[in-house]
N, C-alpha and C positions, 0 to 999 in steps of 0.2 A: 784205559785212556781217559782222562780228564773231560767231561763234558764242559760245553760252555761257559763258564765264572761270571757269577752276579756282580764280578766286578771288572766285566770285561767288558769291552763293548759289543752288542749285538743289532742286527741289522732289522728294525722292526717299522712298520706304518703305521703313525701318528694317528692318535683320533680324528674323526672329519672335523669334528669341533672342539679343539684344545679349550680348554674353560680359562678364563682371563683373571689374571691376580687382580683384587678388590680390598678395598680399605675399610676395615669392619670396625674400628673404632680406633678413636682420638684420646688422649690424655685429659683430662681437662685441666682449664689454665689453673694453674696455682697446687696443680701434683705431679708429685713423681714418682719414677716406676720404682724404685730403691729406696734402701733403707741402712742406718748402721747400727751395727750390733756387736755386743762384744763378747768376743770368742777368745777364750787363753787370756784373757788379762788384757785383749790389744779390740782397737775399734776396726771392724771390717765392713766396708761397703758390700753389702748383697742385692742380686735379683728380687722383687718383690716376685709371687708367680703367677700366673696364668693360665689358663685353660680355654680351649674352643670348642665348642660344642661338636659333635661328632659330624657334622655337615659342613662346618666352618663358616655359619651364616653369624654367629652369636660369639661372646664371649662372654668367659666371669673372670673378672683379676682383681689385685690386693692393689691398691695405689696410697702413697703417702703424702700429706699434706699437713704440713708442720710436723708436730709431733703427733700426731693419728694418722692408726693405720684405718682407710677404707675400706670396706668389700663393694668395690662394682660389675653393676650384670648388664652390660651392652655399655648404654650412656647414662645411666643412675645408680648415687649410691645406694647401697642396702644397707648401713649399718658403719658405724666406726667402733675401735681398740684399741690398743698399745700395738697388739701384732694379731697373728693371725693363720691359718692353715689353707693350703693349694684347697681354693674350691673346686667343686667337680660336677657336672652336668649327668643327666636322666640321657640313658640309652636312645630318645627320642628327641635329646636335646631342647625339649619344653619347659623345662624346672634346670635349675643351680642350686646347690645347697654351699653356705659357706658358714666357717666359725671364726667369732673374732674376739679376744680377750683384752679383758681389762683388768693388770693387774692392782691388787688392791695394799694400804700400808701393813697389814699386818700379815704381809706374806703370802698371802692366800690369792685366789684367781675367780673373776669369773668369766666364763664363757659366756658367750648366746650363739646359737645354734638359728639361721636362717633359710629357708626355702622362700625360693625368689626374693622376693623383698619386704618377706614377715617373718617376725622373729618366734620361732615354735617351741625354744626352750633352753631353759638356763640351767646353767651346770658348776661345776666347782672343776673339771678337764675336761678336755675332748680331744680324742685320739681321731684321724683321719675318718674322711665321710664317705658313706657311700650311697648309692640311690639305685632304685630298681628301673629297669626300664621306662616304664610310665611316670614313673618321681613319685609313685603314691605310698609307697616306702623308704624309709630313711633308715640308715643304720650308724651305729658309732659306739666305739667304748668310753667310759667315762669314770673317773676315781670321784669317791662322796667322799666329801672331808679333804679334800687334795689341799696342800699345802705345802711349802719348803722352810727348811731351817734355817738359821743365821748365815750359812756357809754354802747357800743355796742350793741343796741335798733335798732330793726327799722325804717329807717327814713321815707318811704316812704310805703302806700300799694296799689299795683296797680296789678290787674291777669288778665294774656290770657294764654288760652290755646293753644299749638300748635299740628297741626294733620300733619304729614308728609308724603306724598306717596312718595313711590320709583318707578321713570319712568325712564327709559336708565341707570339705575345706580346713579343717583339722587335725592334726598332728596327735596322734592319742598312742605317748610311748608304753610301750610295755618292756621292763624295767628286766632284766635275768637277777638271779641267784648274785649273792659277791663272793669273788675269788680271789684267792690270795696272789692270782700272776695273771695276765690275760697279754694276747697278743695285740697291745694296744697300739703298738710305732707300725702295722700294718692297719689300712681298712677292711673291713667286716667282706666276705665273701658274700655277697647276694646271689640265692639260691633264688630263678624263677618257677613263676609256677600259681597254680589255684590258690595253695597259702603261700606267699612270699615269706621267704625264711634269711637268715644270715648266720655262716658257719665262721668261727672263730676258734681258738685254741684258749685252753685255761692250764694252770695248773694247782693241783690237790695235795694232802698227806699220799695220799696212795700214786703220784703219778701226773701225767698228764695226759686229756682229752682234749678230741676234737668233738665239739658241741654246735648242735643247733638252737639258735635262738627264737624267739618271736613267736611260738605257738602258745598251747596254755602253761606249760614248762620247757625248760630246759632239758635237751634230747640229745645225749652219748651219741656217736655213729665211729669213732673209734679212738682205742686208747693204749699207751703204752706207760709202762715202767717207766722210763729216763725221761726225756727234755727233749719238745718239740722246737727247733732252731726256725724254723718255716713253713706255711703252705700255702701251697699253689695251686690252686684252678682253674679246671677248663671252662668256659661258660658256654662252650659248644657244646662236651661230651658229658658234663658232669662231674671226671673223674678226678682225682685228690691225687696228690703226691704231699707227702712230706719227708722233712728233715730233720730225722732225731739222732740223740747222740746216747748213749748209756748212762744210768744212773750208777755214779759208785755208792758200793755200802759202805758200813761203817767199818774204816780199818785198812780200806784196802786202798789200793793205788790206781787212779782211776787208766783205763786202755788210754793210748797216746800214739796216735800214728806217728810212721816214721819221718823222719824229718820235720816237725813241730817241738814248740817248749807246751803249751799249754792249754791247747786244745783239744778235746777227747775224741774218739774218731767219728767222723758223721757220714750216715746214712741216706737212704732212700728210700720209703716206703709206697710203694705204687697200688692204689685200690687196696690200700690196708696188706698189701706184701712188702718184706724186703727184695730191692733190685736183687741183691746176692751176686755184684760182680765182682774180678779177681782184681780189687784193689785197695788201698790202705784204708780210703775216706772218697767219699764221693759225695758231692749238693751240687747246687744253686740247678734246681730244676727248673725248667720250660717249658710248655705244652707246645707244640703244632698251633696251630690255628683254629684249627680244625676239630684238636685235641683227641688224636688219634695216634700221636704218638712225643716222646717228652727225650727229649734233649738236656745233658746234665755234665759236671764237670767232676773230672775225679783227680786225684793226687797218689801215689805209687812209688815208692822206695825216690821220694826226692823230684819226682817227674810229671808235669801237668798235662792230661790230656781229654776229651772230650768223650760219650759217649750217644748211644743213640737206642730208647729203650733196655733193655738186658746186655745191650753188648758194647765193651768199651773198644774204641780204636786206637793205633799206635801212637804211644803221649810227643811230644812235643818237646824241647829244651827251652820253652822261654813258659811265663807264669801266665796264667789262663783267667780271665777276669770273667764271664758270663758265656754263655750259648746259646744261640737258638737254632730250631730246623726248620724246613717247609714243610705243607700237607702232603706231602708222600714219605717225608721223613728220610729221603737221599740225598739232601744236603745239608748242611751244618754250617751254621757261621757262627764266630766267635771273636771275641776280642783279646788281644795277648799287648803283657807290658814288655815289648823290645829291650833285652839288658835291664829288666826292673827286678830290683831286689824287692821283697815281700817281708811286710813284715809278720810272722808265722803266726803272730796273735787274731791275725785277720782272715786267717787264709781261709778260702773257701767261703766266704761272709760276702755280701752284698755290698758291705761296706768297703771289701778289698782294694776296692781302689784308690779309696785314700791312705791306705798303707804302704804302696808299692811305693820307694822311692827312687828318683830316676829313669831312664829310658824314655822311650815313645809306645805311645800306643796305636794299635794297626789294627784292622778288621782283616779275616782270613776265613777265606772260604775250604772247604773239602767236600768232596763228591765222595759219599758212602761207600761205594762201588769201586772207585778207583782202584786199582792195582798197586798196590806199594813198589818203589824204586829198592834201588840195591841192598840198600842202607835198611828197608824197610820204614822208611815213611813214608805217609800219602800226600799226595804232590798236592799243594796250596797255592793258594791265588793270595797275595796280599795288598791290601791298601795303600794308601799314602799314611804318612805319619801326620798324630795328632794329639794335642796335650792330652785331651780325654775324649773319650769315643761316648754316644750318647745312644738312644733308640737302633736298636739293627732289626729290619723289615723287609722281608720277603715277598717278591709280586706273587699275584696269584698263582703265576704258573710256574716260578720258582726261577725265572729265569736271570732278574734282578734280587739284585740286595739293597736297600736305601738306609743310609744310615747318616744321625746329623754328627759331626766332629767338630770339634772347640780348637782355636787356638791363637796367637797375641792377638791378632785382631778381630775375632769374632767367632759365631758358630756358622758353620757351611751346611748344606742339606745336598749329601752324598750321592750318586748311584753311577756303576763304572767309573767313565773317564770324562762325566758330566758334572756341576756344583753349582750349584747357587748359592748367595752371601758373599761375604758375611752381614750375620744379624747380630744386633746385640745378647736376643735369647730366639730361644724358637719353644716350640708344643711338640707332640712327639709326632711325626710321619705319619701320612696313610696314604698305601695306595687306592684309588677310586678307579681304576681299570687296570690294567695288564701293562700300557704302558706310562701310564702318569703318577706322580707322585704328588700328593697336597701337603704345606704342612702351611702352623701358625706363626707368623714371627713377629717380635719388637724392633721395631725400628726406628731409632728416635722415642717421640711420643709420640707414636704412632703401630698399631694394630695390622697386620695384614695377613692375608689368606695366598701364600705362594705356591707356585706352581711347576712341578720339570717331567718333562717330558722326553723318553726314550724314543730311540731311532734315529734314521738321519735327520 
């Protein structure tokens, strides 16, 4: 029997004191939150982005004013560029670190690299930031020499990692090894701890590792033959998942799951194991919360379905975009493209969803547990339809699912048969108790700290 669905309505009592939506920062006159950019040959208007500090008291966002891009942290700028990368806030929400470039005429870039509102160092790229709890470490990958060619390709590929401690107010990076790949379109995995470290992926002649960074060298902690596609960590339990695919030798034909043209089948390596389930390919890994147990999506003679640690459950007939579980691991949400053709080159990639052409996208819940119907599938609770489905988040006691959904007129901030919005953008969800949900949204030029709240 079906327990409760986090997308159902459930009968609960309000905090004594629901916390009040508040206005955390304003635009200032003479910027805007967008920018145009040109993708495929044509000019598209985008989101400039945003982030709120983990309490939602603060913010860091990119704003545009003329042709500069901004980085501001509350109500002052830090720095101007041409453009720029999602800044990101310290686990304690005291520090922002943001990067902003300026391209230069003879192709080349430079970066600067800011923590709060000083600039701690300049670079030729900078791949996505990351910050340790306290902000007294900084992490980020970086190409020396980076540059592009006529045909705006690039010219060069060279990765180090840089791990930064903060001593007297200083920024003193220590610099890794360079490698000829590095998982640079991810941020550096911040490992806490007495040495703060940052785990990253490289790849070698021999292979590819998952490395630790930032000590007096460069430290192996594990490594495979083929091609690491992902990894993902717990920052509760520590524990590693990746996603690798085989290396072909020379001559042969590389493995091709079924139903794909050209991608070779991918894995799951949990704690430096393979999952070893019974199916073609299986990724896009998840942790719990908790990080006690990891949620993943697999693919099987043609058919997308969902698993939960070592065990996969019965697939589904529509295409499978992400997963996640709760801290018990007995329930499962996930996003599925309704009627969406895939296009195979993507499948199982993070970026699937800009492949899938057509349909709707829905949020679906499954109870572990459940008993399969006739048919053998396990009975699901589903969403409303929406262009694209954003954050899916689990209340503490697993009872809700909050999730934000996009569509013509804006994004909504989800849970059961409750919504707020639309906002022009939003930050990703957090529950702050059992029955409230926080998130950050744009409104206008304007900043706010929103609020929804379960029960009657």
């Amino acid at each position: 029997m079906l327990v409760a669905s986090a997308l159902a309505t459930a009968t609960l009592l309000l905090p004594a004191d629901p916390p009040e939506d508040r206005l955390v920062a304003t635009l200032p006159k003479g910027f805007e939150p967008t920018i145009e950019r040109e993708i495929g040959g044509e000019a598209v208007v985008q989101e400039l982005p945003f982030t709120f500090s983990p309490d939602g008291d603060r913010i860091a966002y990119l704003a545009r004013k003329k042709r500069r891009v901004y980085g501001m942290l509350d109500d002052d700028d830090v720095g101007w560029g041409d453009d720029g990368l999602t800044p990101t806030f310290s686990g304690n929400g005291e520090h922002a670190a943001f990067a902003l470039v300026k391209y230069k005429n003879d192709r080349s870039h430079d970066w600067t690299v800011y923590v709060d509102k000083r600039g701690v160092a300049s670079e030729d790229w900078v791949g996505p930031l990351a910050l340790s709890n306290d902000g007294k470490t900084l992490a980020y990958w970086m190409q020396p020499g980076y540059r592009v060619d006529t045909l705006g390709d690039q010219a060069a590929f060279r990765y180090q990692m840089v791990v930064s401690h903060c001593k007297k107010r200083t920024y003193k990076p220590q610099e890794s090894e360079i490698y000829e790949w590095g998982n640079s379109s991810e941020a550096p995995q911040i490992v806490e701890g007495d040495d703060v470290r940052a785990i990253g992926v490289v790849r070698t002649d021999s292979g590819t590792s998952v490395v630790s960074f930032g000590g007096r060298k460069d430290e192996t902690i594990g490594s495979t033959e083929g091609y690491v596609r992902e990894l993902v960590r717990s920052a509760e339990s520590g524990r590693v998942a990746i996603v690798t695919t085989p290396l072909p030798t020379v001559g042969s034909v590389p493995e091709v799951a079924e139903g794909t043209t050209s991608w070779t089948a991918l894995q799951i390596e949990l704690d430096g194991q393979e999952l070893e389930v019974d199916a073609d390919a299986y990724a896009l890994p998840a942790f719990s919360p908790n990080g006690e147990h990891l949620a993943f999506v697999y693919h099987e003679k043609g058919e997308f379905g969902v698993g939960i640690d070592r065990t996969i459950l019965p697939p589904i007939d529509q295409v499978i975009l992400r997963a996640v579980t709760d801290d018990a691991g007995a329930r499962i949400a996930f996003v599925i493209a309704e009627d969406g053709e895939l296009d195979r080159s993507l499948w199982l990639s993070r970026t699937a969803s800009k492949g899938v052409k057509g349909g709707d996208r829905r949020v679906a819940i499954i109870d572990v547990d459940a008993e399969p119907d006739a048919d053998g599938d396990l009975p699901r609770e589903v969403g409303p339809e929406f262009d694209s489905i954003g954050s899916l988040v689990f209340s503490p006691d697993a009872r809700y699912l909050a999730f934000t959904g996009t569509d013509e007129d804006g994004t909504y901030l989800v849970c059961g048969e409750k919504r707020i919005g639309p906002f022009h953008a939003t930050d990703v969800p957090k529950w702050i108790d059992a029955n409230t949900i926080a998130i950050g949204t744009r409104e206008g030029r304007e900043f706010w700290r929103r609020h929804l709240a379960m029960g009657d």
